[in-house]
C-alpha positions in Angstrom: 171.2 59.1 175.2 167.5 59.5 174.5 165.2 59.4 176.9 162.3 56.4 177.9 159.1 57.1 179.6 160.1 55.2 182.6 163.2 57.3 182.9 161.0 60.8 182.3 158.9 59.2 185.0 161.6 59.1 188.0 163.4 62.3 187.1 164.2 64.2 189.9 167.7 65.7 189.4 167.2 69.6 188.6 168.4 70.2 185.3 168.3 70.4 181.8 167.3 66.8 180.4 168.3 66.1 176.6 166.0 63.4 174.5 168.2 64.3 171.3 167.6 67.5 168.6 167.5 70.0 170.9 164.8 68.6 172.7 164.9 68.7 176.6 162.7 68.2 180.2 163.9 71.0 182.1 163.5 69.8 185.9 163.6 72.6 188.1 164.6 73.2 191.5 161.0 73.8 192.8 159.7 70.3 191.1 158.4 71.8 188.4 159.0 69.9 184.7 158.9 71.4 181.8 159.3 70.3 177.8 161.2 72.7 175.7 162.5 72.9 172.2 166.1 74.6 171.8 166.7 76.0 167.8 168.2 78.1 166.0 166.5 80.9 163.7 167.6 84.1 161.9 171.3 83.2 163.0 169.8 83.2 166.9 169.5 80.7 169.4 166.2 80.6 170.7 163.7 78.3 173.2 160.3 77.0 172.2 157.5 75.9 175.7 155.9 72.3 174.3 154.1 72.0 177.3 154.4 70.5 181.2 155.2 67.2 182.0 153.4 64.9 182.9 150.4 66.7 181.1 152.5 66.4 177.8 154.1 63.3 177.7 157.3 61.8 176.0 155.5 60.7 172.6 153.5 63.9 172.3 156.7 66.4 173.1 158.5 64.7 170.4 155.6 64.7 168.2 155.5 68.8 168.9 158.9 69.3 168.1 158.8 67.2 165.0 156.3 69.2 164.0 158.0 72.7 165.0 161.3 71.4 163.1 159.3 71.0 159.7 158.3 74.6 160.3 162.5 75.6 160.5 162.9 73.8 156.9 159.8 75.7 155.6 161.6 78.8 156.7 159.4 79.6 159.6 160.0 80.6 163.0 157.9 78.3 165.3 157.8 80.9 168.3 156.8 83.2 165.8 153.9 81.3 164.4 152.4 80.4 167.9 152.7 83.9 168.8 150.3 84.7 165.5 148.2 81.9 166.2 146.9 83.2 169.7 146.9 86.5 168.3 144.6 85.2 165.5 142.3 83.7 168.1 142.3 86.6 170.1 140.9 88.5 167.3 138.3 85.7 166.1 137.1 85.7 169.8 136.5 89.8 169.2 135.0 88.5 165.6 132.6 85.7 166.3 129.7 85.7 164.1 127.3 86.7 167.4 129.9 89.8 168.4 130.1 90.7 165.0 125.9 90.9 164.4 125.7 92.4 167.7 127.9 95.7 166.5 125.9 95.4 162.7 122.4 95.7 164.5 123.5 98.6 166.8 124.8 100.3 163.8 122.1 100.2 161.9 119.3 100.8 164.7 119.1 104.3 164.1 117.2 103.7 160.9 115.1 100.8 162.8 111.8 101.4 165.2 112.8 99.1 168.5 110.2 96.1 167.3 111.9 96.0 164.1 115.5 95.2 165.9 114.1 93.1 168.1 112.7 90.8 165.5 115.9 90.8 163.3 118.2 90.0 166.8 115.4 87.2 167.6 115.5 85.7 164.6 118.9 85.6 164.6 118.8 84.3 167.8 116.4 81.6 167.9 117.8 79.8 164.0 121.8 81.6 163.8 123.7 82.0 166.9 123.0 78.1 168.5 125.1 76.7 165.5 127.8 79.5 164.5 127.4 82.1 166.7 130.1 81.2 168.9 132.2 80.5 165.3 134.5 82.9 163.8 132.7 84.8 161.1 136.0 84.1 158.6 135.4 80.3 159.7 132.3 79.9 158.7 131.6 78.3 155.0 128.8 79.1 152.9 127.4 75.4 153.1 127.3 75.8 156.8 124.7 79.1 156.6 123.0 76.8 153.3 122.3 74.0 156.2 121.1 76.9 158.9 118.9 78.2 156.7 117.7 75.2 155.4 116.6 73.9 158.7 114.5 77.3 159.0 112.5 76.1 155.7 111.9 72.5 156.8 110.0 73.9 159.7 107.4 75.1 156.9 109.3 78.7 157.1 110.1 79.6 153.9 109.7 83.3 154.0 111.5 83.7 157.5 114.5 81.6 156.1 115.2 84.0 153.2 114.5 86.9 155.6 117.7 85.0 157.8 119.7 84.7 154.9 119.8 88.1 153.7 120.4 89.2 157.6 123.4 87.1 157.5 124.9 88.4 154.3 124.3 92.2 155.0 126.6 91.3 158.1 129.2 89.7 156.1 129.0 92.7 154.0 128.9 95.0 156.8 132.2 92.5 157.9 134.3 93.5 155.2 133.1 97.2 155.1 134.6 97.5 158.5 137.3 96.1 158.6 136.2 93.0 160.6 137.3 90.2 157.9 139.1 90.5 154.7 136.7 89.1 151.9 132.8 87.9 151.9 132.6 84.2 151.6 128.6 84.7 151.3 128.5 86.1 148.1 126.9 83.7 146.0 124.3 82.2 148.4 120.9 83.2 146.3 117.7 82.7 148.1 116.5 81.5 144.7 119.1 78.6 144.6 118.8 76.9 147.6 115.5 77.2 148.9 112.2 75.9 147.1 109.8 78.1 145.1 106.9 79.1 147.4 103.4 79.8 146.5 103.3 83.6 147.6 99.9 84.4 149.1 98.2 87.8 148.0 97.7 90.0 150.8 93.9 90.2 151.8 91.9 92.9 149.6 89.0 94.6 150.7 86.3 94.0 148.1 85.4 97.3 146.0 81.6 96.4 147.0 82.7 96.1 151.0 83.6 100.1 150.7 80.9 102.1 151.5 80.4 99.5 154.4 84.1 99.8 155.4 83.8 103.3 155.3 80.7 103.1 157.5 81.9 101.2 160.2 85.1 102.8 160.4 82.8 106.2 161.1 81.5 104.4 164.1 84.5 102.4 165.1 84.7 103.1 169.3 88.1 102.1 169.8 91.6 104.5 169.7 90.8 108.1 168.1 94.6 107.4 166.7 94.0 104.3 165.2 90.9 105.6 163.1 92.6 107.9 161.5 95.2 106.2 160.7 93.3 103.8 158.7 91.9 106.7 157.0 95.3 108.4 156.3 96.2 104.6 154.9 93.4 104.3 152.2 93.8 107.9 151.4 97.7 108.1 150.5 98.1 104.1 149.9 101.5 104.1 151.5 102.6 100.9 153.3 102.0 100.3 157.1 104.8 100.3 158.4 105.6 104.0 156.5 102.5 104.8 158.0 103.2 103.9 161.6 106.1 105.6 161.7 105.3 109.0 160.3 106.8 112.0 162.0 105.6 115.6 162.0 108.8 116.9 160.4 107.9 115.2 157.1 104.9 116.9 156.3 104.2 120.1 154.8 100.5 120.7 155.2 100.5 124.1 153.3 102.1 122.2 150.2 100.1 119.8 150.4 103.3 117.4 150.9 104.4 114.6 152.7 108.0 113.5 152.0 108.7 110.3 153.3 112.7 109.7 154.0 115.1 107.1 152.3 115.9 105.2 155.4 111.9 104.8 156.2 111.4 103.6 152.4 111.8 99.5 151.9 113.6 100.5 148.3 115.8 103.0 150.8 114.5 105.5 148.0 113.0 109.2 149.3 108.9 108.4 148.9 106.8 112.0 148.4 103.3 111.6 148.8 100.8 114.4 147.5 98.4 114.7 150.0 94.7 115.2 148.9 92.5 117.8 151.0 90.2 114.8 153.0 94.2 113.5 153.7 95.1 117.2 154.9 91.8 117.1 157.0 92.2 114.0 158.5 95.9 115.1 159.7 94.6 118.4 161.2 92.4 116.3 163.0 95.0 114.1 164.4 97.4 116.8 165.2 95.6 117.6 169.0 95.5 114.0 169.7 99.1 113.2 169.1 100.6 115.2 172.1 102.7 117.7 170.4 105.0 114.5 170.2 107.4 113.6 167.1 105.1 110.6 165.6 102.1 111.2 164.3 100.3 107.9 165.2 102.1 107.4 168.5 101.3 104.1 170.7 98.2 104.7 173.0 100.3 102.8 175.6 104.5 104.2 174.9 103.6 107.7 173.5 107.1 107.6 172.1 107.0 104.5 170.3 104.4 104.3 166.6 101.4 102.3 166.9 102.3 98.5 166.9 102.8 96.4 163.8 99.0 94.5 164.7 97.3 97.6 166.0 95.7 98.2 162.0 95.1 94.6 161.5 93.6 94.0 164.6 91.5 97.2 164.5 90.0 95.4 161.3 89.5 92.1 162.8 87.5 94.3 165.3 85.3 95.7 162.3 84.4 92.3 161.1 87.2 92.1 158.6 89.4 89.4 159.8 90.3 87.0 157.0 88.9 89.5 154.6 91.0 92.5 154.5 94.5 93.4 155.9 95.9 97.0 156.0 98.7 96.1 153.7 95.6 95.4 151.3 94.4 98.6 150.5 97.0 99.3 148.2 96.0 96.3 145.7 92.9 98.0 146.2 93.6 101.2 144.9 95.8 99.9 142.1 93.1 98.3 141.1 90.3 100.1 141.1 92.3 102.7 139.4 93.8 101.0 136.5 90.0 99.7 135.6 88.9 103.3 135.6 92.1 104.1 133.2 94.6 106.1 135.2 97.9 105.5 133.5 99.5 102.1 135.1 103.2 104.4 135.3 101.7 107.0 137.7 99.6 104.2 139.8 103.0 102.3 140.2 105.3 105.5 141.3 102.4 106.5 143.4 102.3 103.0 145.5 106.8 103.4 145.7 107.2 100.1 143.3 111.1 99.5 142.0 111.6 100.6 138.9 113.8 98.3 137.7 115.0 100.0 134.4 117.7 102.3 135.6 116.5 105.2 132.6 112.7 105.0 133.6 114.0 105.0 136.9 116.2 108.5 136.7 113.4 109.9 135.1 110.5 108.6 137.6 111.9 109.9 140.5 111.5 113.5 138.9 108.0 112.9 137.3 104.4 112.5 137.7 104.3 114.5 140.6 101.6 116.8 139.5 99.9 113.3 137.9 99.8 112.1 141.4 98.1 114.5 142.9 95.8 114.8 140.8 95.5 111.1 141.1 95.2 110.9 144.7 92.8 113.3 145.2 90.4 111.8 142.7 91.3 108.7 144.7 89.7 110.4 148.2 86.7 112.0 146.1 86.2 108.4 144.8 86.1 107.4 148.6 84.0 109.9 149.1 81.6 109.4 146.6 81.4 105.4 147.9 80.6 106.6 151.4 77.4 108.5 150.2 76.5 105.3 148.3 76.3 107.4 145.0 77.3 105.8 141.9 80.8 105.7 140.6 81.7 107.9 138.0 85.0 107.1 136.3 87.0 110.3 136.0 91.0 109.0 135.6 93.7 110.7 133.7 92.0 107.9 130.1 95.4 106.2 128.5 96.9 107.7 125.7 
């Protein structure tokens, strides 16, 4: 006879109680009450737990073992399946979007200064982990990182939101390269597609009439002996800032006249080498007693073991009168410019400044070339610089265009 809710409810004889298809309340002789499921699988007899009564009621036992007897006629063992499930949420808790970024940033630090992993884990942070970080990363649909990064973007963040984006996909790659989750769901999200065209703002040039000034002030500049000549060294090899910052000693070959900048310093991750001119070679002999005998060239006044900080250049500027006129980043449109009006071929500007070749055969063949074009170029680059600072008139001398 099957059993009633008021029957379940007054139960007190130990023993097994039958509600029909193998389902029973197993009363114990300590109190305890207990639903279970008894089948048959593989030609064996076997028990299934549906839960404690009066937790689990009547309607929702049945319900379970409904449920558990559509997995027999499937073919499927129900202990078998539970058993998988928690396994499988063991192994999403170990795989959580947040656990799984945690293990990408601290493999990839090495190849990051600290201020740079700390503004890809607070960005991160701050717009990713309140929403899925908790979230198994083979949970999480592409439409649900589309509406994450989205948010970003309506906060007048457009740059910052595909900065996000392509964090999250390089740990969905980094995912499936490890083992973590079995395919990459985040393919096909494209910056392009989902968020709106921005107006991208030039970076701040100093104005070819502003040099000899520039150059003046920054003779008399009274702050941080480092951070002078680091300016300098920027105008004179028109690398970016960031390479700048983080120069070490053990990339330069002063006798060679060479400064080879490594892959995993480079934004296009592609070796950068640098022909240095002699004022460049001057400038670093100058630098060398004032950096410690440490590792960086420019170290941080404050951390001598850390580069100078992202603002220290920019601020340095501001300082000179420069703010809202010039940025560090700028002096590179500088030079492109002022040397493609005085004719120096546009292919050896644009290896010089480390720009992506995008044809794959030019590209084979620029990493190889124009070294000796360079150098030639650079160093009419710091005479030119020269020649401002004394006020003298500008005399074009570039490698002329076929």
């Amino acid at each position: 006879m099957k059993l009633t809710d008021a029957k379940v409810r007054t139960l007190k004889e130990p023993g097994k109680h039958f509600d029909g298809g193998g389902l029973y309340l197993d009363v114990t002789k300590a109190g305890g009450t207990y639903w279970r499921l008894k089948y048959r699988h593989g030609g064996k007899e076997k028990l299934l737990a549906l839960g404690v009564y009066p937790a689990v009621g009547l309607r929702e036992a049945r319900g379970k073992a409904t449920e558990a007897r559509k997995q027999l006629q499937a073919g499927h063992d129900p202990a078998a399946l539970r058993k998988a499930d928690k396994e499988r949420v063991i192994v999403e808790g170990r795989n959580t979007l947040q656990a799984i970024a945690t293990d990408w940033l601290e493999h990839q630090s090495d190849g990051w200064e600290d201020i740079t992993k700390a503004r890809i884990r607070s960005s991160l942070e701050l717009n990713i982990y309140p929403t899925l970080g908790s979230r198994a990363l083979a949970s999480i649909k592409p439409g649900e990182v589309m509406a994450a990064i989205k948010v970003i973007e309506a906060r007048g963040a457009g740059e910052l939101a595909a900065r996000v984006l392509q964090r999250v996909k390089s740990i969905y790659r980094w995912a499936v390269t490890h083992g973590r989750i079995e395919v990459n769901p985040m393919l096909d999200l494209m910056a392009g597609e989902i968020l709106k065209p921005r107006e991208v703002t030039p970076r701040l040039m100093l104005p070819e009439r502003e040099i000899p000034a520039y150059l003046h002030k920054l003779d008399q500049y009274d702050g941080d002996p480092t951070t002078v000549h680091a300016l300098r060294l920027l105008m004179l090899t028109v690398t970016r800032p960031g390479e700048l910052r983080g120069a070490r000693w053990a990339e330069f070959d002063l006798d060679a006249a060479l400064w080879i900048i490594p892959a995993e310093r480079m934004k296009m991750k592609t070796e950068h080498r640098v022909p240095l001119s002699k004022q460049a070679i001057k400038v670093l002999r100058s630098i060398q007693p004032l950096s410690g005998g440490g590792e960086l060239v420019f170290p941080s006044p404050t951390y001598r073991s850390k580069p100078l900080s992202e603002n220290t250049l920019n601020s340095a500027l501001a300082r000179m009168g420069y703010k809202g006129i010039a940025t560090a980043h700028g002096f590179r449109a500088l030079f492109s410019t002022i040397a493609n009006e005085n004719e120096w071929d546009s292919d050896v500007i644009e290896r010089q400044l480390a720009h992506l070749e995008r044809n794959k055969v030019r590209a084979a063949y620029h990493r190889s070339a124009y070294t000796a074009e360079r150098a030639k170029l650079l160093q009419w680059w710091a005479d030119h610089l020269d020649t401002k600072r004394k006020g003298a008139t500008i005399i074009a001398l570039g490698k002329r265009k076929g």
